[in-house]
ZAGU-387867 format. One line per field, with one value per atom (N, C-alpha, C, O, CB): atom name; residue in three letters; x, z, y. Coordinates in Angstrom, 1 decimal. Atoms other than C-alpha are relative to their C-alpha. Glycine has a CB too. Example, Ala and Ser with C-alpha at 12.3 -4.5 7.8 and 13.67 -1.06 7.14 Angstrom:
// residues 2
atom c(N_CA_C_O_CB_N_CA_C_O_CB)
res c(ALA_ALA_ALA_ALA_ALA_SER_SER_SER_SER_SER)
c1 c(0.9_12.3_0.9_1.9_-1.0_-0.9_13.7_-0.8_-0.3_0.4)
c3 c(0.0_7.8_0.0_0.7_1.2_0.0_7.1_0.8_0.9_-1.4)
c2 c(-1.2_-4.5_1.2_1.2_0.0_-1.1_-1.1_1.1_2.2_0.5)
//
This chain:
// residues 82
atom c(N_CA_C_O_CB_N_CA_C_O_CB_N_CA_C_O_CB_N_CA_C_O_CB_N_CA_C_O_CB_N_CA_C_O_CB_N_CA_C_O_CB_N_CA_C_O_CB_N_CA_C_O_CB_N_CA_C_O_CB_N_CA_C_O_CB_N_CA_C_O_CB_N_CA_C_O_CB_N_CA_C_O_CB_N_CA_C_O_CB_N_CA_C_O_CB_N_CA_C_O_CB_N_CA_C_O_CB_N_CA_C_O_CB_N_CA_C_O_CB_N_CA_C_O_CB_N_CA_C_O_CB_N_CA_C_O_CB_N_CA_C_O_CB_N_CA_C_O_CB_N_CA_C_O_CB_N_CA_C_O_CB_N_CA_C_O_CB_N_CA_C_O_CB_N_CA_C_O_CB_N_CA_C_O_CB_N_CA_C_O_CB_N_CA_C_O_CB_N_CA_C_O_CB_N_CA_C_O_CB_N_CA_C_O_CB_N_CA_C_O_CB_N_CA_C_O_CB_N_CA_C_O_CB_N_CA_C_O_CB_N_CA_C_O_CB_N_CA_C_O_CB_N_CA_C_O_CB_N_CA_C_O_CB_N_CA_C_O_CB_N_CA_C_O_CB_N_CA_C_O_CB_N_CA_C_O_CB_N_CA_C_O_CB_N_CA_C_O_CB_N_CA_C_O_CB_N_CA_C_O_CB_N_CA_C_O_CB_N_CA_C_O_CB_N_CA_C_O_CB_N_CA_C_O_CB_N_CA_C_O_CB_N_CA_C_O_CB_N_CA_C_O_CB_N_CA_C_O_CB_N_CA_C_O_CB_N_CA_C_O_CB_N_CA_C_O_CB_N_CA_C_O_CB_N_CA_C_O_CB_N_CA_C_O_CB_N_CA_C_O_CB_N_CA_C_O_CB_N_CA_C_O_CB_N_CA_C_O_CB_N_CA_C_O_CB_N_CA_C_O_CB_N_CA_C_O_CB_N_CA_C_O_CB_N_CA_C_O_CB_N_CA_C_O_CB_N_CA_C_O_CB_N_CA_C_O_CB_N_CA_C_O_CB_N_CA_C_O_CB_N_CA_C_O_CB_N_CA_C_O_CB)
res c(UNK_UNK_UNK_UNK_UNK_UNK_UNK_UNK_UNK_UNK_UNK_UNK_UNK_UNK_UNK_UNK_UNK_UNK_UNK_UNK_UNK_UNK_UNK_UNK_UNK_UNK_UNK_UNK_UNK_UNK_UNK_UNK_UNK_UNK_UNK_UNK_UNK_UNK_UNK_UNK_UNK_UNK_UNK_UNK_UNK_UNK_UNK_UNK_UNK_UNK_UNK_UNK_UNK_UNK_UNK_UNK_UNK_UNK_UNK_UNK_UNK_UNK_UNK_UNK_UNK_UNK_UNK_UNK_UNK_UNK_UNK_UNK_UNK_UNK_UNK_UNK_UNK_UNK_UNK_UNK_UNK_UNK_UNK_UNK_UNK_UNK_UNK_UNK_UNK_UNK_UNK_UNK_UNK_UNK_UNK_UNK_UNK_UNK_UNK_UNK_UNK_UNK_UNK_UNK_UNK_UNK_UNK_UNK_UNK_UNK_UNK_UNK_UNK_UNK_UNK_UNK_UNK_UNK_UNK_UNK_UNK_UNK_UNK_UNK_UNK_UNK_UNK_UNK_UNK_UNK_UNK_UNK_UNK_UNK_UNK_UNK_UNK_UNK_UNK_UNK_UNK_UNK_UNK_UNK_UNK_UNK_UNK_UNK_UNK_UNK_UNK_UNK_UNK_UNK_UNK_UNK_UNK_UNK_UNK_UNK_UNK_UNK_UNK_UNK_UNK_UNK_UNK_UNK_UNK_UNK_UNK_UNK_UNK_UNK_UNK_UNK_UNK_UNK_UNK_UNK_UNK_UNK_UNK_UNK_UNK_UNK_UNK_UNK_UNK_UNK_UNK_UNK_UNK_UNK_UNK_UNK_UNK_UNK_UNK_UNK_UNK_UNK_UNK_UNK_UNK_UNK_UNK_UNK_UNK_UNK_UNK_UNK_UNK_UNK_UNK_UNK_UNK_UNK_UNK_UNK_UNK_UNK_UNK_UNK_UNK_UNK_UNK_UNK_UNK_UNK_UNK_UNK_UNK_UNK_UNK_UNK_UNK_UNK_UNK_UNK_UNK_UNK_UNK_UNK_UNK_UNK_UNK_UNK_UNK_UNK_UNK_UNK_UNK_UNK_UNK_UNK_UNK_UNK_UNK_UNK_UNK_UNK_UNK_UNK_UNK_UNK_UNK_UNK_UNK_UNK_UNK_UNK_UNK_UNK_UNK_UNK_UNK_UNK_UNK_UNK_UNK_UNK_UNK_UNK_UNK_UNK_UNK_UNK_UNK_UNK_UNK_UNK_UNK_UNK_UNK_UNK_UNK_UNK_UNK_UNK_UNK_UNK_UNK_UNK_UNK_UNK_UNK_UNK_UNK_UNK_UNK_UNK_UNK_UNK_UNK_UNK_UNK_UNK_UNK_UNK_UNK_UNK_UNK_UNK_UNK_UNK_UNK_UNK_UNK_UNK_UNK_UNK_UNK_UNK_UNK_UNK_UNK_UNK_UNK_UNK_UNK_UNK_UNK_UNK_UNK_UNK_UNK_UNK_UNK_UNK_UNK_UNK_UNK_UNK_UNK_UNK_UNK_UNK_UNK_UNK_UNK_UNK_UNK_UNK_UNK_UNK_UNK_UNK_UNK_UNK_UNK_UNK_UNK_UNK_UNK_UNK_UNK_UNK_UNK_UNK_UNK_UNK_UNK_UNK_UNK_UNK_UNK_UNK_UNK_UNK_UNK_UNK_UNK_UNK_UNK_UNK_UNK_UNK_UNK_UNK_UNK_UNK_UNK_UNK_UNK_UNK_UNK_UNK_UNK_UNK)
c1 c(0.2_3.4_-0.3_-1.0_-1.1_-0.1_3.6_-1.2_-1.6_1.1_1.7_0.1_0.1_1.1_-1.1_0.1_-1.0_-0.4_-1.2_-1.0_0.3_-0.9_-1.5_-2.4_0.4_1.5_-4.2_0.4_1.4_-1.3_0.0_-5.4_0.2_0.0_-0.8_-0.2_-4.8_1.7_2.4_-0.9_-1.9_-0.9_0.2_1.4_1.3_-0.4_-1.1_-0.2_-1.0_-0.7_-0.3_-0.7_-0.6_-0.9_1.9_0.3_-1.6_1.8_2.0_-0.6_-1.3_2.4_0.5_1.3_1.2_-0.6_2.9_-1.0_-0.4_0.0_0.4_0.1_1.1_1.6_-1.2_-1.2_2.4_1.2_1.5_0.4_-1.1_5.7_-0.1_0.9_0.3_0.2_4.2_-0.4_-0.3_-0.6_0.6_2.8_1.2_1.7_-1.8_-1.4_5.8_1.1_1.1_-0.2_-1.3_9.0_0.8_1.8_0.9_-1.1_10.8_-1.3_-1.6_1.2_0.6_8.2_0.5_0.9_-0.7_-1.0_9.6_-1.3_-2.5_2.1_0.9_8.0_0.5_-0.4_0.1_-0.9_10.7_1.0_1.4_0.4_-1.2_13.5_1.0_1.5_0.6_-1.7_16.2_-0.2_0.8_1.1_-0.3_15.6_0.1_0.0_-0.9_-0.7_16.7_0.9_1.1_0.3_-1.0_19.7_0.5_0.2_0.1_-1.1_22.4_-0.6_0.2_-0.3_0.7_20.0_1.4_2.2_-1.4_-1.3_22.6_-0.6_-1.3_0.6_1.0_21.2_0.5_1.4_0.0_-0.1_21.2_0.7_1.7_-0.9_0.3_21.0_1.2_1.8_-1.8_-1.3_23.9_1.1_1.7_0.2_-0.6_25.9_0.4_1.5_0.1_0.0_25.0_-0.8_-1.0_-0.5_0.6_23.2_1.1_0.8_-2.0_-0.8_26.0_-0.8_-1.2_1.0_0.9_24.2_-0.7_-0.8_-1.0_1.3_21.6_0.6_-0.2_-1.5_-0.2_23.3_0.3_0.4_0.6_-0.2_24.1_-0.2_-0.9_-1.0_0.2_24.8_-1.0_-0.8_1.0_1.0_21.6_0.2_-1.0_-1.4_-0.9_23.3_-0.1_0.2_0.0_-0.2_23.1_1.1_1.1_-0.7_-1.0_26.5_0.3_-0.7_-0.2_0.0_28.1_-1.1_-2.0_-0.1_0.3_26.8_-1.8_-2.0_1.3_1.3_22.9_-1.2_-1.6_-0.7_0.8_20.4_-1.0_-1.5_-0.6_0.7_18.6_-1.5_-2.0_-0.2_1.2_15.5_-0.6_-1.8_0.7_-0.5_16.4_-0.2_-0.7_2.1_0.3_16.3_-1.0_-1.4_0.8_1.6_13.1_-0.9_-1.8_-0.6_1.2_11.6_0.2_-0.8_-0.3_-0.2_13.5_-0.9_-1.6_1.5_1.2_11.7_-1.1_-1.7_-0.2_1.4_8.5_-0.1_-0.7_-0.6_-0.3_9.2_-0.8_-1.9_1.4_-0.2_9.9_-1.4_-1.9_0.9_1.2_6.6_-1.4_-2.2_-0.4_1.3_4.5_-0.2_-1.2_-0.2_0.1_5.8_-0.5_-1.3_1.2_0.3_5.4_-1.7_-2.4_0.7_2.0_1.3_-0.5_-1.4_-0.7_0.6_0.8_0.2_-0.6_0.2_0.0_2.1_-0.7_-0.2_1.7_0.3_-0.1_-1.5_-2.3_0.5_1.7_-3.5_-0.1_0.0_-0.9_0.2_-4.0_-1.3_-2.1_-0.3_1.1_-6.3_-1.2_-2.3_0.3_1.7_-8.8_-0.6_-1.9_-0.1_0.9_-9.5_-0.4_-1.1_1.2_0.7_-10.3_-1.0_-1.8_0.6_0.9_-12.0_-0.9_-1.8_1.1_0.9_-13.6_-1.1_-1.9_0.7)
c3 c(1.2_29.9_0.3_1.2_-0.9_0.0_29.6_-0.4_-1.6_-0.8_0.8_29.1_-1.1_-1.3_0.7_1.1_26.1_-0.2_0.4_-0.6_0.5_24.5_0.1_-0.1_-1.3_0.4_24.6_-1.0_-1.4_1.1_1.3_21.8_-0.2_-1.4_-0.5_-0.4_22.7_0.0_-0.1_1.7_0.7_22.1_-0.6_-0.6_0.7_1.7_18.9_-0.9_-0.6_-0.6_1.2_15.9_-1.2_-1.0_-0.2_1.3_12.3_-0.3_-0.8_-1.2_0.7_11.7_0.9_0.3_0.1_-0.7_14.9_-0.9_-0.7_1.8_0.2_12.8_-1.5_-1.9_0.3_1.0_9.9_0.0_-0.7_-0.9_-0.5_11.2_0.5_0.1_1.2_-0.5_13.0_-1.1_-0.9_0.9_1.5_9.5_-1.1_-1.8_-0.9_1.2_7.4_0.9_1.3_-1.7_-0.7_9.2_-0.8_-0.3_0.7_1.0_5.8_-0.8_-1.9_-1.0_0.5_5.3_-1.1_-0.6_1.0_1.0_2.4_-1.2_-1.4_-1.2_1.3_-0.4_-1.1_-1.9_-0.4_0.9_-2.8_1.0_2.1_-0.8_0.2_-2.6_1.1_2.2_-1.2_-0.3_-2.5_1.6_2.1_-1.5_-1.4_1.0_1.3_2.4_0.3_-1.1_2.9_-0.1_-0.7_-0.3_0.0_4.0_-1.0_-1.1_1.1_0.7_1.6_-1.3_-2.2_0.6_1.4_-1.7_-0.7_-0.3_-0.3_0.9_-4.8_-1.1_-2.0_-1.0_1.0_-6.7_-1.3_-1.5_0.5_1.2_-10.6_-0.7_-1.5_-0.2_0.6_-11.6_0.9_0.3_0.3_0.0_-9.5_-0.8_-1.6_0.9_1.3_-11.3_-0.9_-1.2_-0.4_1.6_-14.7_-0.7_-1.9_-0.7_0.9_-14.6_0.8_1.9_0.3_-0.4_-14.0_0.4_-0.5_-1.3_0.3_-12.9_0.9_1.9_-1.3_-1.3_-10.7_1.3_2.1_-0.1_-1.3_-7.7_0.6_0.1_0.2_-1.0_-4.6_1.3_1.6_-0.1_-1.0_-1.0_0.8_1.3_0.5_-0.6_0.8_1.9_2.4_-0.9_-0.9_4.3_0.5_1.7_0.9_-0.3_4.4_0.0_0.2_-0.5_0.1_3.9_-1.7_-2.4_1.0_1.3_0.4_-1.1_-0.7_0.1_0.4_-2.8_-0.5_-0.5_-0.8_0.2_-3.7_-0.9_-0.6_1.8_0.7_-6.4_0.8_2.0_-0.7_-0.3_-6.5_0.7_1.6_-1.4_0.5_-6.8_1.5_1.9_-1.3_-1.2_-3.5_1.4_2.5_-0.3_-1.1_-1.5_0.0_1.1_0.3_0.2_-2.5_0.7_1.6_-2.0_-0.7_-1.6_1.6_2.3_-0.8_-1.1_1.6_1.2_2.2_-0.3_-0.3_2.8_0.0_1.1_-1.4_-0.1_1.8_1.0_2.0_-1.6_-0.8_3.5_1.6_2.0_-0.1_-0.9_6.7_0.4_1.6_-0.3_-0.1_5.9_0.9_1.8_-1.5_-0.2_6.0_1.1_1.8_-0.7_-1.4_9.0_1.0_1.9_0.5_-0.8_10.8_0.1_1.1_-0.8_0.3_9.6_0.8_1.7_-2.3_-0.6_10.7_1.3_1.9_-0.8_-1.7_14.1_0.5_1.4_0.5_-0.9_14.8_0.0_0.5_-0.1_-0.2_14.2_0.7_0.1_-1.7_-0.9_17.5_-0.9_-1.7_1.8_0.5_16.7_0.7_0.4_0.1_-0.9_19.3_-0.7_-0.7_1.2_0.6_17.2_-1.4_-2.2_-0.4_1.3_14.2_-0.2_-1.1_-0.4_-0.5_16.4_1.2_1.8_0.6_-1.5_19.2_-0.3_0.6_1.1)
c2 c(-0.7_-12.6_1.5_1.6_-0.7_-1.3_-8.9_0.7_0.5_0.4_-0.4_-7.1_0.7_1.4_1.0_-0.3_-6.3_1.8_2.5_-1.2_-1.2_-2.9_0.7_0.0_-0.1_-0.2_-0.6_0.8_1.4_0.6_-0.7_0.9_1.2_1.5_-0.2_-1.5_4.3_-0.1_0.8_0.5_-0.2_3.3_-0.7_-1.2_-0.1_0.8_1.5_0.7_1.6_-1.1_-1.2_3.3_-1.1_-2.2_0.7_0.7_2.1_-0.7_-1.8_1.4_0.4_2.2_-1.4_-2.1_1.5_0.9_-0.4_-1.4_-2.4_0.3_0.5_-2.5_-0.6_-1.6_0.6_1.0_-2.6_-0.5_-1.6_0.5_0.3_-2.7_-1.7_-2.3_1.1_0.6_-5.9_-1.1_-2.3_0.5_1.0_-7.7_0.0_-0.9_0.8_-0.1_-6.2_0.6_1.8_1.2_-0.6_-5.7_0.7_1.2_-0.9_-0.7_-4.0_0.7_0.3_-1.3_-0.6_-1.6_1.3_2.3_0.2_-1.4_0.9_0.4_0.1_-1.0_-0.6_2.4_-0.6_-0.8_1.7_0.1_1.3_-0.8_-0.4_1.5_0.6_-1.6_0.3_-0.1_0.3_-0.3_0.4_0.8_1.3_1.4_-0.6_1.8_-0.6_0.0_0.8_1.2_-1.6_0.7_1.7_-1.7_0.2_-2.0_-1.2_-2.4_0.0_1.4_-3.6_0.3_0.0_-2.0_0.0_-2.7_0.4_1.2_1.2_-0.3_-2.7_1.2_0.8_-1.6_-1.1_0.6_0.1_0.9_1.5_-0.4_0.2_1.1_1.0_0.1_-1.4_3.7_0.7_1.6_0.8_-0.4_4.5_-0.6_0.1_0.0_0.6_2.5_-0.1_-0.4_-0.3_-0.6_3.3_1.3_1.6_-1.0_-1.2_6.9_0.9_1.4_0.5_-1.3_9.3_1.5_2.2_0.3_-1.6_12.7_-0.3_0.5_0.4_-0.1_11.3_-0.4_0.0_-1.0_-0.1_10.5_1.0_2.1_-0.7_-1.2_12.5_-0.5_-1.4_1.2_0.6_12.2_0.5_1.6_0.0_-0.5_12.7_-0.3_-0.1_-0.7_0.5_11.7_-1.1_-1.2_0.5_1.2_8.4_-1.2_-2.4_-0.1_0.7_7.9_-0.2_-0.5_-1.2_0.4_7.4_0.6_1.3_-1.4_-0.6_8.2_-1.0_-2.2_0.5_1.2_7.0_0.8_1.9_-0.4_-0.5_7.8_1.1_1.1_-1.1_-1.2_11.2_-0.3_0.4_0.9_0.8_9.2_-0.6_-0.5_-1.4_1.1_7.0_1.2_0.9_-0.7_-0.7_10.4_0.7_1.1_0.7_-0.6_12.0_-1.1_-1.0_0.2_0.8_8.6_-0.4_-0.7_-1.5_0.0_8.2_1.5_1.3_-0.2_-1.8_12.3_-0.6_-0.7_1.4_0.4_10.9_-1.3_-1.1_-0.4_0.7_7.7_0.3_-0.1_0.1_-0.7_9.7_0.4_0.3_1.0_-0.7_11.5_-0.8_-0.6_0.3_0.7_8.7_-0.5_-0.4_-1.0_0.6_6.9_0.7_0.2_-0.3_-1.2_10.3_0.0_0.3_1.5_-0.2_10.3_-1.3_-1.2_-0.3_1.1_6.9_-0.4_-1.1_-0.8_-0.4_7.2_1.4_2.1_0.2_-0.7_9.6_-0.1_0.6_1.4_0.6_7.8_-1.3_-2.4_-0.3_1.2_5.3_-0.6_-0.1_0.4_0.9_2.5_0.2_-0.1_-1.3_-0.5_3.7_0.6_0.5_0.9_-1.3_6.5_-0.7_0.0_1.8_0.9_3.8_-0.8_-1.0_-0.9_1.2_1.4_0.6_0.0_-1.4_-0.3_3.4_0.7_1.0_1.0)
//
């Protein structure tokens, strides 16, 4: 068996990742989500580069997304627990 991690390289984000593997803010930022509002709100979509066209809505929360993961990989658990 492979040793176990210390806490000085665990993060909060490897704590969630590890309890919720489809950590999102919102749905639609799986893979495969069928987006409503594209569909039927003409206007709000746009390609934010994720390929194809995807609510306005969908890329503001994807940025924030990004944000968070970024925040939470940068608080080890030592610094929670030590």
């Amino acid at each position: 068996m492979p040793p176990w991690p210390k806490l000085e390289e665990l993060t909060l984000l490897d704590v969630i990742l590890v309890t919720d593997r489809e950590f999102f803010l919102n749905p639609c930022l799986g893979k495969g989500y069928d987006c409503e509002y594209v569909k039927g709100c003409h206007g709000l979509e746009q390609d934010c580069g994720e390929g194809g066209r995807i609510c306005s809505v969908h890329c503001e929360l994807a940025r924030v997304q990004r944000v968070l993961e970024q925040e939470l990989k940068k608080m080890p658990l030592a610094r929670l627990f030590g």
